[in-house]
FIMARBA-680902 format. One line per 5 residues: number of its first residue (from 1); their letters; for each residue y, x, z negated of N, C-alpha, C. Coordinates in Angstrom, 2 decimals, padded with zeros to 5 digits, m for minus. Layout:
! FIMARBA-680902
NUM> A> Y/X/Z/Y/X/Z/Y/X/Z  ...
! end
This chain:
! FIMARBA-680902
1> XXXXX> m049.87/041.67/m011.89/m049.12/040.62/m012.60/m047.62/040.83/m012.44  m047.17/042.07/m012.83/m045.69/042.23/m012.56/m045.39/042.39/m011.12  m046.44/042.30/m009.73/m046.15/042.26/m008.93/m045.84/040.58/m008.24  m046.02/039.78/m008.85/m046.33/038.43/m009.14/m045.22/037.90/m009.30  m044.61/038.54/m010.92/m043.40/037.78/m011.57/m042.63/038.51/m010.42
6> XXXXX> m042.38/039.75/m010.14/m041.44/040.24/m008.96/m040.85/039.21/m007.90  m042.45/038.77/m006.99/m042.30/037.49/m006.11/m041.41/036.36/m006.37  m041.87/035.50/m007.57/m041.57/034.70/m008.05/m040.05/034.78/m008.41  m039.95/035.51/m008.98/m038.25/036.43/m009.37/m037.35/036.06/m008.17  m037.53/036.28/m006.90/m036.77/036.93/m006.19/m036.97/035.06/m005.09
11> XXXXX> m038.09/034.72/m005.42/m038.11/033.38/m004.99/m037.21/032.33/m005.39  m037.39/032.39/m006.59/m035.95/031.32/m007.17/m034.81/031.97/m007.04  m034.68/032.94/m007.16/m032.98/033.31/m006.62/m032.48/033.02/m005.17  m033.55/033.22/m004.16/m032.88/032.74/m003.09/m032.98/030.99/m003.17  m033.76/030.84/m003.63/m033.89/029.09/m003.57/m032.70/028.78/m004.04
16> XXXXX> m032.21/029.36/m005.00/m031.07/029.06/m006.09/m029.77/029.26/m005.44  m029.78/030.58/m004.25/m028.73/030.68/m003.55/m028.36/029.54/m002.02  m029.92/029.30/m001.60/m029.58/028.55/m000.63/m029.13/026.70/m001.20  m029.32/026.69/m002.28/m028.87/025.17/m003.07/m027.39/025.82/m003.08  m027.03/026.39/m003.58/m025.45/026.88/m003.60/m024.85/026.73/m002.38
21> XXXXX> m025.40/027.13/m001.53/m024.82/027.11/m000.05/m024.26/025.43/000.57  m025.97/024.65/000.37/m026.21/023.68/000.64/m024.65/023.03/000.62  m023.76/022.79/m000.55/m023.35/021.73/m000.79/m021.90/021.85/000.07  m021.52/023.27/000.27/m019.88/023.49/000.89/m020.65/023.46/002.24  m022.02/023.59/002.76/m022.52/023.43/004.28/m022.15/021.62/004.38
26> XXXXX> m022.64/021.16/003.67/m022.17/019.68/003.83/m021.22/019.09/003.85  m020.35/019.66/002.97/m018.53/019.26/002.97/m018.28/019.95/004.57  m018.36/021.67/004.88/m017.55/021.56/005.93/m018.20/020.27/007.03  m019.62/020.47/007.28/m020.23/019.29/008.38/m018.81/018.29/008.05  m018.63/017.64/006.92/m017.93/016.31/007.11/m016.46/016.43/007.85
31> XXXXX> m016.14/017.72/006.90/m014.88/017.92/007.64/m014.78/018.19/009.48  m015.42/018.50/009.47/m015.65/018.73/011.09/m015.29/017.32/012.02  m015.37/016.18/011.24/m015.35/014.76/011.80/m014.18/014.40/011.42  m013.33/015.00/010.48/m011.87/015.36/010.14/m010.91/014.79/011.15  m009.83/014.02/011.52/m009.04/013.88/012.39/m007.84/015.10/012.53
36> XXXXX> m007.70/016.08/011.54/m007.22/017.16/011.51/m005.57/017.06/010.53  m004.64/017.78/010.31/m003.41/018.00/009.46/m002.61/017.16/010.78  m002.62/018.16/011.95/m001.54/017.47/013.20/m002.07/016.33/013.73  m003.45/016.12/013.77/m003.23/014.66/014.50/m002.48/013.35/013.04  m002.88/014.17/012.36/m002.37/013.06/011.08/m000.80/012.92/010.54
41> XXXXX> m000.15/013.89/010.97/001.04/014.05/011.46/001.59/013.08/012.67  000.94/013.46/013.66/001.62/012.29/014.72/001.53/010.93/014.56  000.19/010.79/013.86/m000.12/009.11/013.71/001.09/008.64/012.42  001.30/009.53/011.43/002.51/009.12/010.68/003.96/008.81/011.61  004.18/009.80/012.17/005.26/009.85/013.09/005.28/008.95/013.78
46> XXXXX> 004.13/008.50/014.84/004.19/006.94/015.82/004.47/006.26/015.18  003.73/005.52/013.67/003.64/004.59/013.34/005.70/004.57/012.44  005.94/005.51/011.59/006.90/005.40/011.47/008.39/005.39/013.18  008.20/005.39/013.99/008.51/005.16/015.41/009.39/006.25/015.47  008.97/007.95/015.09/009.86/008.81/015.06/009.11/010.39/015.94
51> XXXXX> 009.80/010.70/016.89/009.27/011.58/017.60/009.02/013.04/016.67  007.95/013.57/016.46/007.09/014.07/015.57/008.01/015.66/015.96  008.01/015.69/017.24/009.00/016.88/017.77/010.39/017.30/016.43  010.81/015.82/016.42/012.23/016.07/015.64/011.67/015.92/014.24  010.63/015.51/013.88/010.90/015.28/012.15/010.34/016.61/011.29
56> XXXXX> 010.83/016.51/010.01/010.56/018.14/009.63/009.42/017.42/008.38  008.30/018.46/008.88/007.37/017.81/007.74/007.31/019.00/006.51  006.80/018.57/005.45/006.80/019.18/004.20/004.91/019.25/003.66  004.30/018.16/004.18/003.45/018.26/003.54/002.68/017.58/004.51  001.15/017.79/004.79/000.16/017.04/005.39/m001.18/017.76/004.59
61> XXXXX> m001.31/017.38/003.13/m002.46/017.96/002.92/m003.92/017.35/002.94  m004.57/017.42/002.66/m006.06/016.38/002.27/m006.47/016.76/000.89  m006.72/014.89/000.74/m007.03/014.82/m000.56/m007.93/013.55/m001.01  m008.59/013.70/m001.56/m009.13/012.31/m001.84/m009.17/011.27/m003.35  m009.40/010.00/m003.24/m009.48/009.09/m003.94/m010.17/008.01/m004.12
66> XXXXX> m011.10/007.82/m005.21/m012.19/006.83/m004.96/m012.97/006.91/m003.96  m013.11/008.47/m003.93/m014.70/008.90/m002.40/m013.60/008.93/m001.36  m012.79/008.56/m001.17/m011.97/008.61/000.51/m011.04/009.44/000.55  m011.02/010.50/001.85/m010.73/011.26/002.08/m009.36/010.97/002.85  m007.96/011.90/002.53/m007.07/010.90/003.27/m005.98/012.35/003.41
71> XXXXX> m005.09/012.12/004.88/m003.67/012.90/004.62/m002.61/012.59/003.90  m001.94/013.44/002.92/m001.21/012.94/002.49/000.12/013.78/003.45  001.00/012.50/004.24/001.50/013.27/005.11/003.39/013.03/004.36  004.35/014.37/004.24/005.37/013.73/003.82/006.69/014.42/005.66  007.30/013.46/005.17/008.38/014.07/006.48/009.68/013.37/006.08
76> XXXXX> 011.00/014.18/006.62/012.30/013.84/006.66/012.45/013.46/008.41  012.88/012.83/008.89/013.75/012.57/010.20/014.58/011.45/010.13  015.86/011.98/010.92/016.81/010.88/011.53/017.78/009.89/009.76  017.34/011.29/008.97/018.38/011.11/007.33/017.30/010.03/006.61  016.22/010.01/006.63/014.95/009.39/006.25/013.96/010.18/005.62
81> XXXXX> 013.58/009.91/004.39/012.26/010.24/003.90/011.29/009.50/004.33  010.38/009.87/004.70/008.83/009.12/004.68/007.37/009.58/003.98  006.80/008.81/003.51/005.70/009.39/002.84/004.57/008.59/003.23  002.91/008.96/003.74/002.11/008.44/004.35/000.88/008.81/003.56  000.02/007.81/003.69/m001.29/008.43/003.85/m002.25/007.74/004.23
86> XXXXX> m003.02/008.67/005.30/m003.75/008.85/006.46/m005.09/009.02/006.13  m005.92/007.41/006.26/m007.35/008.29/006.12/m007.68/009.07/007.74  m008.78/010.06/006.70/m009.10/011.20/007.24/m009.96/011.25/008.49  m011.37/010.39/008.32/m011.93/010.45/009.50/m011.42/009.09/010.56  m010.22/008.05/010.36/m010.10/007.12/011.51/m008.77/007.33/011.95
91> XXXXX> m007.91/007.88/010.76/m006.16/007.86/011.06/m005.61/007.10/010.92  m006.64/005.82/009.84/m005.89/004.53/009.89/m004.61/004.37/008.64  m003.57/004.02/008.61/m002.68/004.07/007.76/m002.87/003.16/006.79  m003.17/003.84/005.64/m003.63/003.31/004.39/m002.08/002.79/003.67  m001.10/004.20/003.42/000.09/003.35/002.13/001.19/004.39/003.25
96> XXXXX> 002.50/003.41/003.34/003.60/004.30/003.66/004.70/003.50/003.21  005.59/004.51/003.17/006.78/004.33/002.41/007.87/005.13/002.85  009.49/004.81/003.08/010.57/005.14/003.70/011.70/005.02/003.01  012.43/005.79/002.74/013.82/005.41/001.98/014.83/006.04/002.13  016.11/006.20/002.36/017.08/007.03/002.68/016.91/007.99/002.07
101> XXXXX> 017.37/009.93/002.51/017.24/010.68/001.98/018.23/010.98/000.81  018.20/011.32/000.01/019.26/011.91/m000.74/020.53/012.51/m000.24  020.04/013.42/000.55/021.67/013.79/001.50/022.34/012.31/001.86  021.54/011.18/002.56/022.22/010.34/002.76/022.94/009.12/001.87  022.67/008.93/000.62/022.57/008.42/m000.67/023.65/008.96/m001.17
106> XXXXX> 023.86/010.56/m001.27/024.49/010.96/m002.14/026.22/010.69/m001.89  027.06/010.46/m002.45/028.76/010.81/m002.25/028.78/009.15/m001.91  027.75/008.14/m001.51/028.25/006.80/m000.95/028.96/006.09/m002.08  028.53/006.31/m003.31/028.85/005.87/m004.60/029.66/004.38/m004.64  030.92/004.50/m005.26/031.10/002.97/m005.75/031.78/002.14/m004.65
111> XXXXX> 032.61/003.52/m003.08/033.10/002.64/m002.40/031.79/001.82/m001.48  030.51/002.55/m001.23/029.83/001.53/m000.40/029.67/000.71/m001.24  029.37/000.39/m002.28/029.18/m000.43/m003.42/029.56/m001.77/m003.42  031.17/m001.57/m002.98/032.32/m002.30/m003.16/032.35/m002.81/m001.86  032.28/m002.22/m000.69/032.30/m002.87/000.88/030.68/m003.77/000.90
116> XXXXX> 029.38/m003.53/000.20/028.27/m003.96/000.29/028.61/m005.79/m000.35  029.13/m005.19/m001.50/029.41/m006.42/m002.22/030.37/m007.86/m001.47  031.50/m007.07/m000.79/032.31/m008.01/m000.16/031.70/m008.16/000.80  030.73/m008.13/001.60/030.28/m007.93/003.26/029.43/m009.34/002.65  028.94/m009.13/001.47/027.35/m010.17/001.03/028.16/m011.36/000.75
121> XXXXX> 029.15/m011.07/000.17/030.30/m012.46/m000.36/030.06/m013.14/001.13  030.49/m012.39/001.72/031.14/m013.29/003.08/029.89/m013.62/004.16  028.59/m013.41/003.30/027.71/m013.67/004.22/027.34/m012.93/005.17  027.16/m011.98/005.53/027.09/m011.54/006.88/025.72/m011.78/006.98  024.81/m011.45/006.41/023.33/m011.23/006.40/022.99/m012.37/004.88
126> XXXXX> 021.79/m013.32/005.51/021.51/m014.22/004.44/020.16/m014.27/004.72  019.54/m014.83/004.05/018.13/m014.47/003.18/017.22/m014.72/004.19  017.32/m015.65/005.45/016.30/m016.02/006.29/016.82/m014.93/007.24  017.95/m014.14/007.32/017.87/m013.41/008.72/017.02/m011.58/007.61  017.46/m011.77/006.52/016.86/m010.61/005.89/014.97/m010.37/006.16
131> XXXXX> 014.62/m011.77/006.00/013.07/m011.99/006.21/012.57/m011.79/007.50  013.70/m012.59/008.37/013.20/m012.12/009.43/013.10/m010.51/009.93  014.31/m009.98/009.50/014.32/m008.72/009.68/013.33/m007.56/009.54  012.94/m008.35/008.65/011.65/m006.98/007.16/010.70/m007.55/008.58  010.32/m008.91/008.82/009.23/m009.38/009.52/009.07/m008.72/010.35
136> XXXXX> 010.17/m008.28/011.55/010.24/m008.07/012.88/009.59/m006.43/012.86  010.76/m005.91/011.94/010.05/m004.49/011.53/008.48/m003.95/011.12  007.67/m004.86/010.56/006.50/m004.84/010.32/005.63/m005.41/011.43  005.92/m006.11/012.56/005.47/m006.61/013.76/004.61/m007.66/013.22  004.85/m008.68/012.14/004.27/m009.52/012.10/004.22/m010.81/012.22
141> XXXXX> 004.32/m011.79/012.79/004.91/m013.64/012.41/005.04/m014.12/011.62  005.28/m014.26/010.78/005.67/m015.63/009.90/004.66/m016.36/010.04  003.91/m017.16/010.52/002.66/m017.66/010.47/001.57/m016.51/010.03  001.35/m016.00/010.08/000.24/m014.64/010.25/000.50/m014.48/008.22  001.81/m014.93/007.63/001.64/m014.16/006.53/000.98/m015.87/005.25
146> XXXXX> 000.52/m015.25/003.99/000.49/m016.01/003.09/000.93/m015.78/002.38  001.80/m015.32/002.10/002.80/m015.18/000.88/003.75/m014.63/001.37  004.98/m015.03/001.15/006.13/m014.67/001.62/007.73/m015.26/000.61  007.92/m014.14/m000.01/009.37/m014.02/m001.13/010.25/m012.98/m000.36  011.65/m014.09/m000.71/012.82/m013.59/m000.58/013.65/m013.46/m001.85
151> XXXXX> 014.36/m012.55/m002.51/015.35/m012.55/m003.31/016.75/m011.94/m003.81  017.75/m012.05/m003.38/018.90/m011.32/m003.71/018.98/m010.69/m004.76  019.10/m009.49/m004.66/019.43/m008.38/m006.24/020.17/m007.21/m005.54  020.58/m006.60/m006.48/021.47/m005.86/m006.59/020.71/m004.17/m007.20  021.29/m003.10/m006.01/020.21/m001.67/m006.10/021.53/m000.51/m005.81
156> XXXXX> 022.00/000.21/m007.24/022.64/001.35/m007.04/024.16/000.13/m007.16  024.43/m000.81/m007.19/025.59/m001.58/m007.03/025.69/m002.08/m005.75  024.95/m002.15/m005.13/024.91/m002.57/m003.57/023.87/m003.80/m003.45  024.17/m004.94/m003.06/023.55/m006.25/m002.75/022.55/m006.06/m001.84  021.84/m006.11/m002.15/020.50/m006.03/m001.20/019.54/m007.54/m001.20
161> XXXXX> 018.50/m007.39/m000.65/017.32/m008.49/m000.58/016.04/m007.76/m000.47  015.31/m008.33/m001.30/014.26/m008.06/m001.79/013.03/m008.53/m001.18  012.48/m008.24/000.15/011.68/m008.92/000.89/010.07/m008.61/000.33  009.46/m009.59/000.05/007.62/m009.44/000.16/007.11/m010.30/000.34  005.96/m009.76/001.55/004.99/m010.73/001.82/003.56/m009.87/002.23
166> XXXXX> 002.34/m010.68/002.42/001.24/m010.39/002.19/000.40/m010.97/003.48  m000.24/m010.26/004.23/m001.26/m010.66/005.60/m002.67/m010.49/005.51  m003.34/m011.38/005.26/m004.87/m012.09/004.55/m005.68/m011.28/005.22  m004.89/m011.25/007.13/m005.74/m011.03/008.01/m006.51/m009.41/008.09  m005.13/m008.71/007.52/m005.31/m007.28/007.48/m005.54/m006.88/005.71
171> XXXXX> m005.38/m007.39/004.99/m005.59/m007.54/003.71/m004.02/m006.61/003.02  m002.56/m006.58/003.54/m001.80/m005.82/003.70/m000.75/m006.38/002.96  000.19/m005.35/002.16/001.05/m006.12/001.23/002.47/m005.02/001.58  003.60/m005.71/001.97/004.70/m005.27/002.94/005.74/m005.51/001.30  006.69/m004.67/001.33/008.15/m004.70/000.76/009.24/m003.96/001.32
176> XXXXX> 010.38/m004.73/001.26/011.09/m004.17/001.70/012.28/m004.31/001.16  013.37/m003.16/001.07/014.75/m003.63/000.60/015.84/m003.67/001.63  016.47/m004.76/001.89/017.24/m005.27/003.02/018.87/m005.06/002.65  019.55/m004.41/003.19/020.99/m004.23/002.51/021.49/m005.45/002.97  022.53/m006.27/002.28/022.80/m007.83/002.40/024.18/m007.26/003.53
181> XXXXX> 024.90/m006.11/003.12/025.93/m006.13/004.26/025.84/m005.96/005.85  024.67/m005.25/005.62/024.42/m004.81/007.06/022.95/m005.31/008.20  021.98/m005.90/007.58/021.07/m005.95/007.79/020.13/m004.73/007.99  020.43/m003.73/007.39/019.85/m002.48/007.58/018.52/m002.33/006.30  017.48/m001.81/006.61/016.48/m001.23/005.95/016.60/m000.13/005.06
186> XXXXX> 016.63/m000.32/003.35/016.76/000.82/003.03/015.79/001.63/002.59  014.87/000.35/002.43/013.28/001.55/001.89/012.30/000.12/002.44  011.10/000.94/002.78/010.06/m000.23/002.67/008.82/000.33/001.96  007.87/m000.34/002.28/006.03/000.44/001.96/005.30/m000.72/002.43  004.05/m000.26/002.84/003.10/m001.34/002.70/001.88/m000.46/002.36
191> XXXXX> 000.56/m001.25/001.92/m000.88/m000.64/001.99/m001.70/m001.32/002.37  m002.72/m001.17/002.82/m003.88/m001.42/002.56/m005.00/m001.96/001.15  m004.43/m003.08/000.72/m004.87/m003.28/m000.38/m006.41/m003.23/m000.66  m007.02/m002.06/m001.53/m008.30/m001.92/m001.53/m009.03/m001.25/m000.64  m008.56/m000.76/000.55/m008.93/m000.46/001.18/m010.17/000.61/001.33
196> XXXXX> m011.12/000.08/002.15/m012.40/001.18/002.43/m012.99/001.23/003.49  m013.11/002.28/004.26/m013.52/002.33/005.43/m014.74/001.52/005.84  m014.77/000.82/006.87/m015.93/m000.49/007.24/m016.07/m000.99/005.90  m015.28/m001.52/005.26/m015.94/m002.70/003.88/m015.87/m003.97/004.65  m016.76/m004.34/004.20/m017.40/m005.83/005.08/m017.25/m007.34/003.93
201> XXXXX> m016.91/m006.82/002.78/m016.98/m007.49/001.73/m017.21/m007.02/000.51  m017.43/m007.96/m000.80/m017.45/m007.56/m001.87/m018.76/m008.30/m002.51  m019.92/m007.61/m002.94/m020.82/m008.24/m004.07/m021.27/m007.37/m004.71  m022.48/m007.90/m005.85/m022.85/m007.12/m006.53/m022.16/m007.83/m008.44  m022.72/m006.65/m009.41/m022.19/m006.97/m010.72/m023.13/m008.36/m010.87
206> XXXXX> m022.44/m009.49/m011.72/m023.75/m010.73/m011.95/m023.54/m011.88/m011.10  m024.03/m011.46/m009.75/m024.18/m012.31/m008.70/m023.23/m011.85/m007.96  m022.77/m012.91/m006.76/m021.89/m013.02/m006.02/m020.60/m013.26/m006.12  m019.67/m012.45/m005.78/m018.45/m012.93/m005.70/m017.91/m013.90/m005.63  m016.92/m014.77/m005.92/m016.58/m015.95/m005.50/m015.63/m014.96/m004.40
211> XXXXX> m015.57/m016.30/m003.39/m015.00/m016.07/m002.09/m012.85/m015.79/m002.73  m011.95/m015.17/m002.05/m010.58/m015.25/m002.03/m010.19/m016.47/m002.08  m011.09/m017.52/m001.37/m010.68/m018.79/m001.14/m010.58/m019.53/m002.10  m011.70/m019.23/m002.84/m012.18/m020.00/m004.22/m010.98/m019.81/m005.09  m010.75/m018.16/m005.17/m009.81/m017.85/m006.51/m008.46/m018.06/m006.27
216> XXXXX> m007.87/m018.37/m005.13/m006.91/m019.32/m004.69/m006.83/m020.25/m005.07  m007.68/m020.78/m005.09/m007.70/m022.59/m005.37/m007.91/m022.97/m006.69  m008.16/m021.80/m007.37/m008.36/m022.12/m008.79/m007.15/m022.02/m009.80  m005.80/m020.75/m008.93/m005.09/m020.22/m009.40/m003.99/m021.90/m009.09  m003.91/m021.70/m007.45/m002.95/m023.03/m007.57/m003.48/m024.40/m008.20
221> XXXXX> m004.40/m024.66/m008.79/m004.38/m025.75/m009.32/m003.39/m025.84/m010.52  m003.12/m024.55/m011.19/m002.24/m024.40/m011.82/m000.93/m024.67/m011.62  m000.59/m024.98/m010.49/000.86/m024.59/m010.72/001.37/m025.92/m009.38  000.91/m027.17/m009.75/001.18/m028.50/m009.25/002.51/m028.12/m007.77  002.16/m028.39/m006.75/002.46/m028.20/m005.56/002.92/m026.93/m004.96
226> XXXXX> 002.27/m026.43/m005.57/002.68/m024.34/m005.13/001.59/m024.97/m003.76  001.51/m023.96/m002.41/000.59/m023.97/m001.52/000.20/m022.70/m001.28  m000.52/m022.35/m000.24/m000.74/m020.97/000.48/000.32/m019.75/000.46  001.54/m020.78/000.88/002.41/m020.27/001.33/003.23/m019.31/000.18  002.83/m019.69/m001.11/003.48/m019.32/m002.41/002.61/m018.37/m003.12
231> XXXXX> 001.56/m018.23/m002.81/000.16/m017.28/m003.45/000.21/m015.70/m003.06  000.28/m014.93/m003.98/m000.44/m013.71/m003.13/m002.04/m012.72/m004.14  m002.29/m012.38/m003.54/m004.06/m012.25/m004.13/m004.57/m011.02/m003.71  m004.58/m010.17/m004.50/m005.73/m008.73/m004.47/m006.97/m008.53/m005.09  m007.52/m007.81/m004.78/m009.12/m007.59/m005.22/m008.73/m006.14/m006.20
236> XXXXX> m009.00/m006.40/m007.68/m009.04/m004.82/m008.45/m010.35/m004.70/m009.40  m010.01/m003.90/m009.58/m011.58/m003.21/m010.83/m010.47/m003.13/m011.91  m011.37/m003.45/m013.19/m010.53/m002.84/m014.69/m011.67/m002.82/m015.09  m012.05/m001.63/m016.09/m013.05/m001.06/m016.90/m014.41/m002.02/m016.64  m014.22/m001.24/m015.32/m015.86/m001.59/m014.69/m016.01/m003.21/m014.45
241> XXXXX> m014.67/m004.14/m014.49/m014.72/m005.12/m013.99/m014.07/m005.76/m012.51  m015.04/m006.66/m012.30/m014.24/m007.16/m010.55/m013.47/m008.05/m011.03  m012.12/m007.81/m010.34/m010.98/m009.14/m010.83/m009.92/m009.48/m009.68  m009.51/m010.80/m009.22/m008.20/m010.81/m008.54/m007.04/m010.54/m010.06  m005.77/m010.14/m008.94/m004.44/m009.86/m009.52/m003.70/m010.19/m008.57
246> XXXXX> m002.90/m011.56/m009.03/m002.31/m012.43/m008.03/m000.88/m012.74/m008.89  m000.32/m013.32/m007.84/001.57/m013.78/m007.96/001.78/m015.08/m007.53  002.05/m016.16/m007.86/002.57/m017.32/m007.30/004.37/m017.69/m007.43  004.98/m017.45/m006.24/006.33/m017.91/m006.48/006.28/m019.26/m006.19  007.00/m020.02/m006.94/007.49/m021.44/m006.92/008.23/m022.34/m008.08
251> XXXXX> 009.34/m023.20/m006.89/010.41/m023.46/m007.70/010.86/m022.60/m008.67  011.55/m021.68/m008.66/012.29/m020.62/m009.16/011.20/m019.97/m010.29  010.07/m019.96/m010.34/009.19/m019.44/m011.38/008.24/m018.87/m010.99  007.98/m017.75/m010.94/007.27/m016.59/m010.88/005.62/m016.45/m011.83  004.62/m016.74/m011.33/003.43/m016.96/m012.47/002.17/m015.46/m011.91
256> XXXXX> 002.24/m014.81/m013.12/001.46/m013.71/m013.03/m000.56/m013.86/m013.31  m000.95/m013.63/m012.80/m002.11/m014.11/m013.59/m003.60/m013.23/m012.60  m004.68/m013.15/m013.87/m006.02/m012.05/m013.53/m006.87/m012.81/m013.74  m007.95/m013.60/m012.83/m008.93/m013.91/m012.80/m010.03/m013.19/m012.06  m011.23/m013.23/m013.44/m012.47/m012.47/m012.67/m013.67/m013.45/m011.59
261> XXXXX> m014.25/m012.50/m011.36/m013.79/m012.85/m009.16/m015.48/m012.96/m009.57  m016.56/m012.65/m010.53/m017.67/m013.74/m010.85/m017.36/m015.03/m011.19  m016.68/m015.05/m012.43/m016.80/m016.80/m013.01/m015.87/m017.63/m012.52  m014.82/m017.17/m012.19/m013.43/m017.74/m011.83/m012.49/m017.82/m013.21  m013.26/m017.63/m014.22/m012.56/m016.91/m015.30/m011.34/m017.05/m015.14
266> XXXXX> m010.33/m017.77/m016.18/m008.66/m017.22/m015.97/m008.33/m015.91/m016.70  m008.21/m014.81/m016.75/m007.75/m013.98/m018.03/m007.16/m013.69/m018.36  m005.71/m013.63/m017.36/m004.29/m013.50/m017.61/m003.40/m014.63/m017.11  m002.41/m015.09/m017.51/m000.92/m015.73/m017.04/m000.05/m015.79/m017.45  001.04/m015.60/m016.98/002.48/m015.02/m017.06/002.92/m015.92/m016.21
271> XXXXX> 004.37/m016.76/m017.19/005.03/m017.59/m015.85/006.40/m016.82/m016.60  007.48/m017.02/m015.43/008.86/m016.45/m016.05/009.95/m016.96/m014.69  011.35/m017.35/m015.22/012.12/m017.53/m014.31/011.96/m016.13/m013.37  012.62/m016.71/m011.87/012.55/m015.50/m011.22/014.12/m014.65/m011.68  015.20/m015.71/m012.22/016.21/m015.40/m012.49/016.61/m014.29/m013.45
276> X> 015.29/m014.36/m014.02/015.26/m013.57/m015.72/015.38/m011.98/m015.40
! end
């Protein structure tokens, strides 16, 4: 009998050890399909158009969010911060973001301020060459986008423009801040809104989704001759619910609003000058 329980004893412990094993044997397998720290480095670097040679990186770690595994890549080059992140097994660029470094920021104080301000007086750079600008930089057309805002404001005392727009095709939401004196870029970002590797769509919860199209058309009925062109529309979750979270600019009024993406439901709206 005690030669028995002995067996048995020594049976579940290894069973017990090889379940232990099991689960970091499966993580490394995945990692193995990993695109790696340096290739995720260069793909930041191309895509930001900066030779990977010259930029000094700080960080390329892995990390994940909502199941997806991603680099979080950071780098300085050419008096530029950049911050990326890289999913893990395609390299596809999920969120990045750029903004002058601090060394370069710092000491400009009230005289760029003051030359930004008079440069914008006199026009040099105005709101359609700012758009185009953000556009050209993001490699996209002007046709290609559905939503597309321009707005003059003012960042640190320096006149800038406030570029955003949104591409259906890639599901991608671009900003940018445009200095009004110079036409120069001072920060941008875009993401991947929602993004998940091969997502093919959205269902599930009580029934089917209504289509983007639908909750478009439900939103501008609201807001008497807004078009395409004035809409912008994401897919989010809130406490276990499916919902768009959308923006309509038109005629100087800005309308915020959350409809759930079963009923067409309105659940939020917010209108406000854009002036305010």
């Amino acid at each position: 009998m005690k030669k028995q329980l002995t067996i048995m004893t020594a049976s579940l412990v290894l069973a017990a050890t090889l379940a232990g094993c099991a689960q970091p044997a499966q993580r490394s397998a995945a990692h193995m399909n990993y695109i790696g720290a340096d290739a995720a480095k260069n793909m930041a670097a191309a895509d930001a158009q900066v030779d990977a040679a010259n930029a000094s990186f700080s960080s390329a770690d892995l990390g994940e969010k909502n199941g997806l595994s991603y680099y979080q890549v950071d780098f300085t080059a050419n008096g530029r911060e950049y911050h990326y992140a890289i999913d893990a097994m395609t390299g596809t660029v999920i969120e990045s973001s750029s903004a002058a470094s601090a060394q370069q920021t710092t000491g400009a104080g009230q005289q760029a301020a003051t030359a930004g301000q008079q440069a914008a007086a006199a026009g040099q750079v105005d709101e359609n060459q700012a758009k185009q600008i953000a556009l050209d930089h993001a490699g996209v057309a002007e046709s290609d986008t559905s939503f597309l805002w321009v707005k003059p404001d003012y960042e640190d005392g320096i006149a800038v423009y406030e570029v955003e727009f949104y591409v259906a095709s890639t599901n991608t939401e671009y900003d940018y801040e445009i200095e009004a004196a110079t036409g120069s870029i001072r920060s941008y970002d875009y993401d991947a809104e929602n993004y998940q590797p091969g997502q093919q769509g959205v269902t599930g919860g009580a029934g089917e989704a209504k289509s983007e199209q639908e909750i478009r058309d439900i939103a501008l009925a609201k807001v008497p001759g807004a078009t395409e062109k004035d809409i912008r529309l994401k897919l989010d979750h809130d406490d276990g619910r499916l919902l768009y979270e959308g923006k309509i600019v038109y005629q100087g009024m800005e309308y915020e609003f959350e409809i759930d993406a079963y009923s067409g439901a309105i659940q939020e709206w917010d209108a406000e000058s854009i002036f305010d």
